[in-house]
VOGU-3710 file (C-alpha; in Angstrom, 3 decimals, decimal comma):
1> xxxxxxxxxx> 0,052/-34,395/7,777  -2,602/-31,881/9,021  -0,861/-30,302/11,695  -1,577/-26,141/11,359  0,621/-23,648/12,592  0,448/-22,331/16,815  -1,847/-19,531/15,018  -4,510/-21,459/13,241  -7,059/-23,116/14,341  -7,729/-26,621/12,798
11> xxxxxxxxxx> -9,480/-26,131/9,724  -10,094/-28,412/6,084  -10,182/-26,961/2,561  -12,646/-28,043/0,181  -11,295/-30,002/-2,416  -12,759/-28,998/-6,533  -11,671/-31,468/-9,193  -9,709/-29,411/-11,605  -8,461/-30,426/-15,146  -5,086/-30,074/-14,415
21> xxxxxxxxxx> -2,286/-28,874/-12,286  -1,047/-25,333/-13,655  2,896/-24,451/-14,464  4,084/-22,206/-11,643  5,644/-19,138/-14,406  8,573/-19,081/-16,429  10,886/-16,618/-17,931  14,281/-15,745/-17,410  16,060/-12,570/-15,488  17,251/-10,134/-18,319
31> xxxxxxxxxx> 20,529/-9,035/-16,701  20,987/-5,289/-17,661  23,875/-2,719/-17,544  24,515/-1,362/-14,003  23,549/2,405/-13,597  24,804/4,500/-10,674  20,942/5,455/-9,164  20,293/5,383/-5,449  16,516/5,298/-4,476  17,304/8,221/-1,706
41> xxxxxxxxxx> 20,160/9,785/-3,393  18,978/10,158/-7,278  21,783/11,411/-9,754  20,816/15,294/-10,432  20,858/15,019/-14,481  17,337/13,326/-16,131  17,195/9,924/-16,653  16,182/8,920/-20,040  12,937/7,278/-20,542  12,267/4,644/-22,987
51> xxxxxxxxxx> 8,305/3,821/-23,445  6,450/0,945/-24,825  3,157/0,254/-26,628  1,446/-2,652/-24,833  -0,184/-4,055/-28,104  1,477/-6,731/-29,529  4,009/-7,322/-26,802  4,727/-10,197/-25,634  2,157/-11,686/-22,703  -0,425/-8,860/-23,634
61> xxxxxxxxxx> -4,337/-9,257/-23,092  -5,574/-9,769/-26,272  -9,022/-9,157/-24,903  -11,041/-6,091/-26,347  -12,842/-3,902/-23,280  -15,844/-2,303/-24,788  -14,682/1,716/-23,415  -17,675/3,428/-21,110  -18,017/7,201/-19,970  -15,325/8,654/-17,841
71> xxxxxxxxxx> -16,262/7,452/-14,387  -15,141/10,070/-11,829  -13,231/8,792/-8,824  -11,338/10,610/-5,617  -7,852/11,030/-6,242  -8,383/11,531/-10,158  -9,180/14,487/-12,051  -12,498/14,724/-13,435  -13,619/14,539/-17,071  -12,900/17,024/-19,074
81> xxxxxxxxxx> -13,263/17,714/-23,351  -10,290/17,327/-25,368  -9,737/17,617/-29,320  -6,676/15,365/-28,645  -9,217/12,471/-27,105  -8,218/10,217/-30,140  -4,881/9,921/-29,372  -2,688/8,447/-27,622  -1,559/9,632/-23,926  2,170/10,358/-24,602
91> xxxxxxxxxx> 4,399/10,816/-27,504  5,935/7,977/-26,658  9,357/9,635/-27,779  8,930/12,116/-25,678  10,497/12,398/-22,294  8,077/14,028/-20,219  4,867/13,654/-18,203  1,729/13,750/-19,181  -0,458/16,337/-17,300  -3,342/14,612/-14,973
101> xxxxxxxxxx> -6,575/16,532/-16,610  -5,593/13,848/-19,656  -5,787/10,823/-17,188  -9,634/9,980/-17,381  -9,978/11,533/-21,231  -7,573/9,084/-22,387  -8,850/6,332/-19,784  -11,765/4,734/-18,924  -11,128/4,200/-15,252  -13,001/1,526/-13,539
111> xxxxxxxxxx> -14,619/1,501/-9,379  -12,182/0,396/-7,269  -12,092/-2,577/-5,944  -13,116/-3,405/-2,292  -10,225/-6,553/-2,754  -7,199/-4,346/-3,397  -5,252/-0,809/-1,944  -7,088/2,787/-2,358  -4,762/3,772/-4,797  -5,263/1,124/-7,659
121> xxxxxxxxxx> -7,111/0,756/-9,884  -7,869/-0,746/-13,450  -8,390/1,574/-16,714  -8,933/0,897/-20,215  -7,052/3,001/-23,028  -9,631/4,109/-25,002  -8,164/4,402/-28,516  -6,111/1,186/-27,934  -8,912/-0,961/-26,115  -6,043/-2,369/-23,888
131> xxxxxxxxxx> -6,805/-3,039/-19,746  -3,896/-0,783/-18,164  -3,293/-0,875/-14,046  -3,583/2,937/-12,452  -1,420/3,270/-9,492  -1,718/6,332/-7,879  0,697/8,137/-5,181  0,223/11,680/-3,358  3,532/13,773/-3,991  5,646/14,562/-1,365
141> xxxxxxxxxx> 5,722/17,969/-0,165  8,702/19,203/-0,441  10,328/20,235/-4,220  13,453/18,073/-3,773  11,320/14,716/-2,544  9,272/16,106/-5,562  12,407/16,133/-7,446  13,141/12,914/-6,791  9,772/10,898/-7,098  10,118/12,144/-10,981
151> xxxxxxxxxx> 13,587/10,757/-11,296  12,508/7,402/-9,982  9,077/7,050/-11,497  11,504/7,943/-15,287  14,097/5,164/-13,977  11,277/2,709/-13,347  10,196/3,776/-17,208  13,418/2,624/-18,484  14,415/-0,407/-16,229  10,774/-2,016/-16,774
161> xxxxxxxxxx> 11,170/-1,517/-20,841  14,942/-3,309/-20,574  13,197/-6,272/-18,619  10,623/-9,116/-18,832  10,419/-9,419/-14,828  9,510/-5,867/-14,120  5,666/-4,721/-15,090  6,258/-2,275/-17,568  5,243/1,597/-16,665  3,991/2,953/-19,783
171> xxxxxxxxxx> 2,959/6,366/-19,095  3,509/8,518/-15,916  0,550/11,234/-15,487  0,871/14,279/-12,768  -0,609/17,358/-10,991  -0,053/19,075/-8,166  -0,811/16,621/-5,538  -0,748/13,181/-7,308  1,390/10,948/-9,375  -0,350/8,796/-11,505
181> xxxxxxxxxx> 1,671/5,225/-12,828  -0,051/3,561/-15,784  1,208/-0,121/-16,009  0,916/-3,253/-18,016  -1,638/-4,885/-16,014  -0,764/-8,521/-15,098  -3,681/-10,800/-14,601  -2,378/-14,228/-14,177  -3,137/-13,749/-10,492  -0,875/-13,718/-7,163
191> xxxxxxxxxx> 1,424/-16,026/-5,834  -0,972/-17,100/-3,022  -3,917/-17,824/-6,015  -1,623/-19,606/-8,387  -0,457/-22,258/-5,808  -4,037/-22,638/-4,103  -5,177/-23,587/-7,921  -2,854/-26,554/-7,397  -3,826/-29,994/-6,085  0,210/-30,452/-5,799
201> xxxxxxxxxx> 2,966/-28,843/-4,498  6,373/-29,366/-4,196  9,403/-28,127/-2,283  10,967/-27,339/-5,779  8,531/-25,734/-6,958  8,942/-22,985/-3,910  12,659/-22,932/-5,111  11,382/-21,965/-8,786  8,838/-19,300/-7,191  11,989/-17,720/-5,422
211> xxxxxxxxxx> 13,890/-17,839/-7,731  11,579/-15,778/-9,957  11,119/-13,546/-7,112  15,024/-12,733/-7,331  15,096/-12,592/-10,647  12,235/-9,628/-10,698  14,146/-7,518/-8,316  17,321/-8,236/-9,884  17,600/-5,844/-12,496  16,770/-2,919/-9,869
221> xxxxxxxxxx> 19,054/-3,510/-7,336  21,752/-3,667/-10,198  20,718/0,328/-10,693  20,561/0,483/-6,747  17,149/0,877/-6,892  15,407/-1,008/-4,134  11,415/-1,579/-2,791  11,807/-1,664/1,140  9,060/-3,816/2,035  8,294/-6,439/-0,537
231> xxxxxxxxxx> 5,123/-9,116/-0,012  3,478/-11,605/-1,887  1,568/-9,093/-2,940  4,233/-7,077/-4,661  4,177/-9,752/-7,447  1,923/-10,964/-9,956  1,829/-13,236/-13,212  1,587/-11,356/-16,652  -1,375/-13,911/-17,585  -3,343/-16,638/-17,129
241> xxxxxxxxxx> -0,985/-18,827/-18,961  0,855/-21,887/-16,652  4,202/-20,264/-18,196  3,529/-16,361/-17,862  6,309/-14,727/-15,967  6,147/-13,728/-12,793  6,493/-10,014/-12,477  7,315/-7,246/-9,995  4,114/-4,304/-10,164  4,549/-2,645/-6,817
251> xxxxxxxxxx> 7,711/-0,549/-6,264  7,598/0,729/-2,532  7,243/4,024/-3,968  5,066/5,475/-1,208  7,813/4,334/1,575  10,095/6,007/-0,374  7,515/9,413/-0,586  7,887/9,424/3,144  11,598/8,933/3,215  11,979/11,767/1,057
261> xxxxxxxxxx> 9,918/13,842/2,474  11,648/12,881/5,912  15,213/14,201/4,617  13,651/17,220/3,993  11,408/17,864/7,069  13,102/15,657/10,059  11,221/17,043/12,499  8,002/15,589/10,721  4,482/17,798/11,277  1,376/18,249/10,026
271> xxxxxxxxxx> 2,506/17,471/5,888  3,786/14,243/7,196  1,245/12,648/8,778  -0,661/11,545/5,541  -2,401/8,302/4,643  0,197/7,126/2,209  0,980/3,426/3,313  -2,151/1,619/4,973  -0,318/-1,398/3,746  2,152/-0,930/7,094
281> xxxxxxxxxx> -1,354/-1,309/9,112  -2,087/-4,579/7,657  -0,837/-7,396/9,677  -0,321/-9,436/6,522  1,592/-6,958/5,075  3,432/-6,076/7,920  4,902/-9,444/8,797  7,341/-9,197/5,723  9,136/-6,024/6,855  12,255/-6,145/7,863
291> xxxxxxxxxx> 13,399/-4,444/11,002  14,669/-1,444/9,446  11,852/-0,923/7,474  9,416/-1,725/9,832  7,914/0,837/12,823  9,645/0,800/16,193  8,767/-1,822/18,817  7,771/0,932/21,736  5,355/3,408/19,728  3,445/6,452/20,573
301> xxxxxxxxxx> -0,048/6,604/20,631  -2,217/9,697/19,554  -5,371/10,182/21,743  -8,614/11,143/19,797  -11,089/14,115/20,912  -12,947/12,074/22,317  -10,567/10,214/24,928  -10,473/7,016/22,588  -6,704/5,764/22,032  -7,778/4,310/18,046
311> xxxxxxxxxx> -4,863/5,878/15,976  -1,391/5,512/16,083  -0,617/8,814/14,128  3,111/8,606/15,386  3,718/4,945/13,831  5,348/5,879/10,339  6,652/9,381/11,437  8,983/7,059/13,922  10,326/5,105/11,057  10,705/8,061/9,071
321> xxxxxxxxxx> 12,784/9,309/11,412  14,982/6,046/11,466  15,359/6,348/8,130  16,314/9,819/7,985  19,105/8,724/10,187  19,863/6,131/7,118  20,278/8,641/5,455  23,233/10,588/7,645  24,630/7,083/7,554  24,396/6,816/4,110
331> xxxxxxxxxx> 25,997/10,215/3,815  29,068/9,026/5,974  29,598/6,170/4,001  30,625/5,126/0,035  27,953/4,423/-2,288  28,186/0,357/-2,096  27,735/0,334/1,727  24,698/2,755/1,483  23,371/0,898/-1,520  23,873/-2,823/0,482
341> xxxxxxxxxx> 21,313/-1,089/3,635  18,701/-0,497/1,134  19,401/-3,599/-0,777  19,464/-5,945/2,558  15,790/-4,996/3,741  14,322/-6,807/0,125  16,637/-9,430/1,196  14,957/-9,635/4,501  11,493/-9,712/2,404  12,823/-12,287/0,430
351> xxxxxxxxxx> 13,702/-14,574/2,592  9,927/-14,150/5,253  8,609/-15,517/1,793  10,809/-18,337/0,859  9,829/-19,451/4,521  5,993/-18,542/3,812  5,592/-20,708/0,340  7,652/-23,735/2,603  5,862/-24,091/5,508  2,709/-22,330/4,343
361> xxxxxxxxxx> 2,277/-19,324/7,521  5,474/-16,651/7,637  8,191/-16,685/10,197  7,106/-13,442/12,572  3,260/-13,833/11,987  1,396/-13,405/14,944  -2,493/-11,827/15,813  -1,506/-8,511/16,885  0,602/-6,119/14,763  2,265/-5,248/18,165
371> xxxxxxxxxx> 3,269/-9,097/18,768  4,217/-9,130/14,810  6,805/-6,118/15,747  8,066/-7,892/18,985  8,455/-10,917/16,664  10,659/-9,027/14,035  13,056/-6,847/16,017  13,984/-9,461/18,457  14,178/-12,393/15,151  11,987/-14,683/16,380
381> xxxxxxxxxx> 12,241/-17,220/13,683  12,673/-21,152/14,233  11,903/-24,318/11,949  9,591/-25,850/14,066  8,569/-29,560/13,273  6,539/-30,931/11,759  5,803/-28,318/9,367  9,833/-28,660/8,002  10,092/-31,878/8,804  9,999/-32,171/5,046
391> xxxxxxxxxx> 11,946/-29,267/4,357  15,803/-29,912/2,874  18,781/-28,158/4,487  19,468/-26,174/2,027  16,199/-24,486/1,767  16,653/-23,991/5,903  20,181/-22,413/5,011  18,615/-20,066/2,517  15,954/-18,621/4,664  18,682/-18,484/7,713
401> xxxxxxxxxx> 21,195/-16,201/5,280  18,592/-14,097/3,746  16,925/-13,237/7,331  20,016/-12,399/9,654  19,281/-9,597/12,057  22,834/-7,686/10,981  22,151/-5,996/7,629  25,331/-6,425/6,372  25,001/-10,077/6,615  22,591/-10,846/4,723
411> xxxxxxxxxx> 23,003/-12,530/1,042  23,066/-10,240/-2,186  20,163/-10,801/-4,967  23,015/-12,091/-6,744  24,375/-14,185/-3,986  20,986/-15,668/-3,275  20,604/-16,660/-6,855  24,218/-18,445/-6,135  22,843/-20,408/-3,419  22,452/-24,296/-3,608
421> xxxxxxxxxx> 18,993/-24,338/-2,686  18,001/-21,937/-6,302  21,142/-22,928/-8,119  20,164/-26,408/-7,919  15,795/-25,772/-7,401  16,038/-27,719/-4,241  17,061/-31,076/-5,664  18,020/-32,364/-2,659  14,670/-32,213/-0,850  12,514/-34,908/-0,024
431> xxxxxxxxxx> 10,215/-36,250/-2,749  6,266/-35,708/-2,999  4,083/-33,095/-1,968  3,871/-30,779/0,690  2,132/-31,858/4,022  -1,657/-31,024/3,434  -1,000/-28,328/6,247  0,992/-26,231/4,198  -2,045/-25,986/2,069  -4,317/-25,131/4,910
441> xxxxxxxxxx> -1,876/-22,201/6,585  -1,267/-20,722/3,208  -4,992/-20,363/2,417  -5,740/-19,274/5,685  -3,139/-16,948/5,684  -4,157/-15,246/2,485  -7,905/-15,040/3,464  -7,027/-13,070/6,336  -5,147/-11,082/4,474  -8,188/-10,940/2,267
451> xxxxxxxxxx> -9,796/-10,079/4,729  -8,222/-7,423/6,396  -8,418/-5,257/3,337  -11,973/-5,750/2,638  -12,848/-5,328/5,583  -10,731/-1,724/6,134  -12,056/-0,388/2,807  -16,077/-1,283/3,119  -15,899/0,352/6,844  -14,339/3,438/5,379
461> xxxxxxxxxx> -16,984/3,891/3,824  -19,722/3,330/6,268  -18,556/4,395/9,312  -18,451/7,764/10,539  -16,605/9,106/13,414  -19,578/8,061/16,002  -19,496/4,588/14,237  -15,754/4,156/14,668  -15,554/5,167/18,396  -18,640/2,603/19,052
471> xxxxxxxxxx> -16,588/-0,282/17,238  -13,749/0,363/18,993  -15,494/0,327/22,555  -17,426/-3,211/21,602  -13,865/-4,696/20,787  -12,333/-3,942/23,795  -15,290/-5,067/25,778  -14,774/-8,734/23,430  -11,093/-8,500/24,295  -11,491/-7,921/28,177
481> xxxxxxxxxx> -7,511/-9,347/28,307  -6,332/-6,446/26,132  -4,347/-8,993/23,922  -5,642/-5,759/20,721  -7,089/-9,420/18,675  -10,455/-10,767/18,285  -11,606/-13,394/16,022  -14,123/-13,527/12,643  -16,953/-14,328/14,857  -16,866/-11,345/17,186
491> xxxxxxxxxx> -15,810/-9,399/14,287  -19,319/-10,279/13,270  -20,896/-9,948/16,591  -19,748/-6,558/16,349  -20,562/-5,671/12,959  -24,071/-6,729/13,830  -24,767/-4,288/16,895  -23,387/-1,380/15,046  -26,388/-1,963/12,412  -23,389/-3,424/9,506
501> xxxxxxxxxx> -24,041/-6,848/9,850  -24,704/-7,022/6,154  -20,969/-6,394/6,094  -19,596/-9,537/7,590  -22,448/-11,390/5,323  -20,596/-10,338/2,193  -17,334/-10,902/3,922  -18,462/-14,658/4,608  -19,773/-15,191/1,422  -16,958/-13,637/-0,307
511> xxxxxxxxxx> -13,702/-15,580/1,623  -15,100/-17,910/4,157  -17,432/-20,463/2,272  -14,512/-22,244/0,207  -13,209/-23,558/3,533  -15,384/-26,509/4,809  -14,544/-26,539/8,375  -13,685/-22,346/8,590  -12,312/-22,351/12,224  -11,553/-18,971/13,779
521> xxxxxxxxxx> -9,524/-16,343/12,112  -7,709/-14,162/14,405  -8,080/-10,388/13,382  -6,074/-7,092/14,936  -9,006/-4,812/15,400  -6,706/-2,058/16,154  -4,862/-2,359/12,769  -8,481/-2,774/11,306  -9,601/0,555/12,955  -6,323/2,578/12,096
531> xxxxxxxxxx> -6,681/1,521/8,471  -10,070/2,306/8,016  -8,630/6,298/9,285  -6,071/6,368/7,010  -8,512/4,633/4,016  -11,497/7,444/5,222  -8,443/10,315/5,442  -7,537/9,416/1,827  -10,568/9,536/0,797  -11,525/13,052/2,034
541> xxxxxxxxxx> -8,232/14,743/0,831  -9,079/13,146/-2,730  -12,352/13,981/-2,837  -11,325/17,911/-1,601  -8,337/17,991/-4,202  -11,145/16,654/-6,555  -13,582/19,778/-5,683  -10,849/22,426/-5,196  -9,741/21,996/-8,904  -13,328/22,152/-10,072
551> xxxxxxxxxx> -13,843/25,262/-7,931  -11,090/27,087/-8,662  -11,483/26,507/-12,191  -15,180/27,930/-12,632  -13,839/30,485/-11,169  -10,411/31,166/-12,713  -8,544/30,925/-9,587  -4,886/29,729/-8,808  -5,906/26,285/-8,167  -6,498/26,169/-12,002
561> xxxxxxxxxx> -3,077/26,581/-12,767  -2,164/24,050/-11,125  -0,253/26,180/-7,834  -2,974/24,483/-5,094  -2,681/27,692/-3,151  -5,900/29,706/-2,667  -6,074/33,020/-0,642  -8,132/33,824/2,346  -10,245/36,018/0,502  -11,235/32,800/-1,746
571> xxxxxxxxxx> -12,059/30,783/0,961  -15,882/31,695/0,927  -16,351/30,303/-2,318  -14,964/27,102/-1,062  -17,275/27,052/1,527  -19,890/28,214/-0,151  -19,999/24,988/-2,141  -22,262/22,626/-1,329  -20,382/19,672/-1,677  -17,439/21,361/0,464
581> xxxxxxxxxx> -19,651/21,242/2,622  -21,195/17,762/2,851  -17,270/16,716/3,575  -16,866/18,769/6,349  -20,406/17,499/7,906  -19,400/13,794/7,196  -16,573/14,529/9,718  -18,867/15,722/12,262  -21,139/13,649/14,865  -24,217/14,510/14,416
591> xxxxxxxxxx> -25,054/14,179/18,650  -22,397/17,316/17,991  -25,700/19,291/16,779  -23,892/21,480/14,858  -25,775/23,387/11,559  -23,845/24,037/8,113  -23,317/27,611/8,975  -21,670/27,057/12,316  -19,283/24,503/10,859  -18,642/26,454/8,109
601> xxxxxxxxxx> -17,919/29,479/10,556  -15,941/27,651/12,402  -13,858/26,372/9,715  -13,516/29,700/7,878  -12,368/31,819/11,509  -9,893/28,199/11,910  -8,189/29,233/8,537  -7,902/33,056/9,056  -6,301/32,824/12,966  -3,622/29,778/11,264
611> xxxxxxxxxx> -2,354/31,947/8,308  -2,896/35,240/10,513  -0,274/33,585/12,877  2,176/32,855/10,008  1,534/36,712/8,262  0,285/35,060/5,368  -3,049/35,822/3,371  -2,848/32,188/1,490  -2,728/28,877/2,305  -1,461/25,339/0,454
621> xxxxxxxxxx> -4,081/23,073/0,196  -2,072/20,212/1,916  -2,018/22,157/4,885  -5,982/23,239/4,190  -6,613/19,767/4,475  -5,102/19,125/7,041  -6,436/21,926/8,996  -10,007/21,556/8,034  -10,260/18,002/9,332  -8,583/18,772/12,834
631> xxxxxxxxxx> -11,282/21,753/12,609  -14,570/19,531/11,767  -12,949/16,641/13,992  -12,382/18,920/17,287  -16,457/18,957/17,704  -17,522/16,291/20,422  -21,155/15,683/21,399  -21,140/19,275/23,446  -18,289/21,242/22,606  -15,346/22,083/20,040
641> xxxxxxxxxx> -11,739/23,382/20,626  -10,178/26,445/18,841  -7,364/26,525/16,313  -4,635/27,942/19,035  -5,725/24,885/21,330  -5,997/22,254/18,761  -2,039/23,024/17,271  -1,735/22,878/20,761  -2,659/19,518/22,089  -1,899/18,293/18,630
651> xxxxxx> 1,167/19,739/16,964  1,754/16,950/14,573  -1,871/17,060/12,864  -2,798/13,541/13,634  -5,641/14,068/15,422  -8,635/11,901/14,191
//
């Protein structure tokens, strides 16, 4: 019973005594009235909110955080005096958002953490000295994607208050480029953490995880409201408690950002090319897409200024655009057979994880993200022995419905919770535990996925664009086959001769001493690369946003009222400041010689030819971002490129 899966190398797990095997979550599926909302296709009337105080609800923290000073992070607004400090962030009666400035008055918001996505993080209500998850999304640009991000982010408000399986969304905070989520924060753990706490694990106690799973995305799809990639990840248990429920905190919303924004701009471009879903870069993510939901098998490939291919800036703009032809499907068709598309893709989801907490490693997993994609659109799936030689026939005919290449195919939430295999909690299946390899793939699974993300946002911010181009060039000289993999130990080997080897240290001691025998864990470098861009992207349009506001508020400009629009006569104050600048020059290799002033220059003349050639004396600061990156980033080691050339070579704005 130690056989690992074809992608693991033979590894043990070091066994701790613990007191006692923990419950797996309880709590039953709230079934609510039906409302006629489609994630792409939103109802044009307000829907009404319905908000909850966290204190003294059921499965709350009871523990009191001692609040701190407003720490100032990119992507939030910075501190700011208010007479209304005391109280609380919303009238909760009140159907409305809460403007951003209030975010870190009414919050203490904690560092990030190197463990989890950019845009999360924890905060602690400081009148109500209750722990509160901050999820935090760019807007779409366009004012009916807009339009509808507020419509779902208010539907979320009221389907999460009607039920116990959905993390409740107490408060929704907003400016002009971000929407800001505050949550009930559920810190029982993931799926992955709760089983690996077990010494014992049984076939139906997968069924009971599923089932839960179902359960949590029940009461959305019965408002047609749908994820579009669900993981593991996607769910989490209220509390430490062996019967907290297990609950549904991540809500696809920044797919759904793109799609929108898709409808509205098919043709894609410079606002669409933004860092909003690294999670699509991750391998383990990845693997639990399902084909309509995940990028295109044959993919463009964006060259950098430097001849490097490192980012695939087409990826997501491809699957926008399949989407967008959802969407003229959708049109064509009545609401039930648009609403079972969206609805069969979380279906799909479903059922890569009902395989996953069987078997222990998911059905399309593979090293690469390209062989992950191969896997997926051609449904590569099988049941291979031993690893279900264990596994009943029902639980085989569950995963088979859920995961049929034809959408329209595939089971219903409420069909799968009809099934035999959850109807019944897999009573058929053979007694005892799981083999001891399920344990093994699982946790070897999860650290890489671990992994992945440490390892993306550390590097994002360490490396500059010198740094990136020199890791990339070592990796392909490891991976002289081209197969885009290497494994932990190069990773380190790597880390090492770029002068980061201090990086891999904290990664070992962080993931890789709880296994006693670690093996080799197989890493996509390439996936690792293109998220650190899209982690180091985010970071410099927060930390600009962050600035701008400041900036234009010393000075009483539009950017204080909120319009994030600021004239070409403005633009030598932003310029002018000093940690404007510091941005720009992070962007810049420094063999590239260039001083302040000439970047600045540069930048500055960039700006004036772009709006000159629209006949416009402003500019919208998506599209100053935007710009003033492909500016700072068309320096090499000898030379830079103009504006006219750049939009040339580069029309979409990927450019890196």
């Amino acid at each position: 019973d130690t056989w690992l899966c074809p992608y693991t190398a033979r590894s043990r797990l070091r066994r701790h005594p613990r007191p006692s095997p923990r419950a797996m979550g309880a709590g039953a599926c709230s079934v609510q009235k039906s409302l006629d909302i489609s994630v792409d296709c939103l109802p044009e009337g307000p829907c009404s909110l319905r908000h909850f105080d966290r204190v003294g609800a059921p499965g709350a923290n009871p523990r009191s955080v001692t609040p701190q000073l407003a720490r100032s992070r990119p992507g939030f607004p910075g501190t700011a005096s208010s007479s209304r400090s005391g109280q609380t962030a919303t009238d909760w009666r009140q159907p409305h958002h809460e403007a951003a400035s209030r975010l870190p008055v009414l919050y203490d918001l904690q560092p990030p953490s190197p463990d989890e996505l950019p845009h999360i993080v924890t905060a602690v209500n400081r009148q109500k000295q209750v722990s509160r998850r901050i999820d935090s999304f760019q807007k779409p640009q366009g004012t009916s994607a807009q339009d509808r991000l507020r419509k779902y982010a208010e539907c979320l408000q009221q389907v999460s208050g009607e039920s116990d399986t959905v993390a409740k969304v107490f408060e929704v905070f907003e400016d002009y480029m971000y929407l800001h989520l505050a949550m009930e924060e559920c810190t029982g753990g993931t799926v992955y953490e709760r089983i690996l706490d077990r010494q014992y694990f049984t076939e139906q106690e997968s069924a009971v995880l599923v089932k839960h799973m179902l359960e949590a995305i029940l009461p959305l799809h019965e408002r047609h409201l749908y994820h579009g990639c669900l993981a593991p990840e996607s769910f989490r248990f209220l509390s430490e408690s062996p019967y907290a429920p297990l609950k549904l905190t991540d809500f696809g919303i920044e797919l759904k950002a793109y799609r929108w924004d898709g409808m509205e701009d098919p043709g894609g471009g410079r606002g669409i090319q933004r860092p909003q879903c690294p999670h699509f870069y991750k391998t383990c993510r990845l693997v639990f897409c399902a084909p309509e939901s995940s990028p295109p098998l044959q993919v463009k490939e964006c060259q950098t200024v430097d001849g490097h291919t490192v980012f695939d800036g087409h990826l997501f703009a491809d699957m926008v655009g399949e989407h967008v032809d959802w969407l003229d499907d959708w049109q064509q068709e009545n609401d039930d057979d648009g609403s079972r598309k969206f609805a069969a893709a979380d279906i799909w989801s479903i059922g890569t994880m009902a395989f996953l907490l069987l078997c222990g490693y998911p059905p399309f997993y593979a090293p690469s993200r390209n062989a992950i994609l191969g896997r997926i659109h051609r449904r590569d799936i099988s049941f291979d022995p031993p690893f279900w030689s264990k596994i009943s026939e029902d639980a085989k005919s569950f995963v088979s419905s859920c995961v049929r290449a034809s959408c329209w195919e595939r089971l219903s939430v409420a069909e799968a919770l009809e099934h035999p295999w959850i109807q019944r909690l897999a009573d058929s299946s053979p007694s005892g535990s799981m083999f001891t390899s399920f344990t093994l793939n699982l946790c070897r699974f999860y650290l890489t996925s671990l992994i992945e993300t440490y390892t993306a946002n550390i590097l994002a911010t360490k490396f500059r664009r010198e740094d990136k181009h020199e890791f990339l060039r070592r990796c392909r000289e490891i991976d002289a086959c081209g197969n885009g993999f290497f494994t932990a130990s190069d990773l380190k080997q790597v880390l090492g001769a770029l002068g980061h080897g201090n990086v891999f240290e904290a990664i070992a001691a962080r993931f890789l001493k709880s296994l006693r025998h670690p093996g080799e864990f197989y890493l996509d470098y390439i996936a690792i690369l293109d998220a650190v861009c899209l982690y180091q992207q985010r970071i410099f349009e927060e930390e600009l946003w962050r600035n701008f506001q400041r900036i234009c508020q010393s000075v009483g400009g539009r950017g204080s009222a909120g319009e994030g629009r600021i004239t070409v006569s403005e633009l030598g104050l932003l310029l002018g400041d000093s940690v404007i600048v510091g941005l720009l020059m992070a962007e810049i290799p420094a063999r590239a010689g260039v001083e302040e002033a000439g970047a600045c220059l540069h930048v500055q003349n960039g700006v004036r030819q772009h709006c000159a050639g629209r006949g416009s004396e402003e500019i919208e600061f998506r599209n100053l971002s935007a710009l003033m990156l492909e500016l700072v980033r068309s320096y090499t080691a000898s030379s830079f490129v103009g504006v006219a050339e750049l939009e040339a070579r580069d029309p979409a704005g990927t450019m890196l």
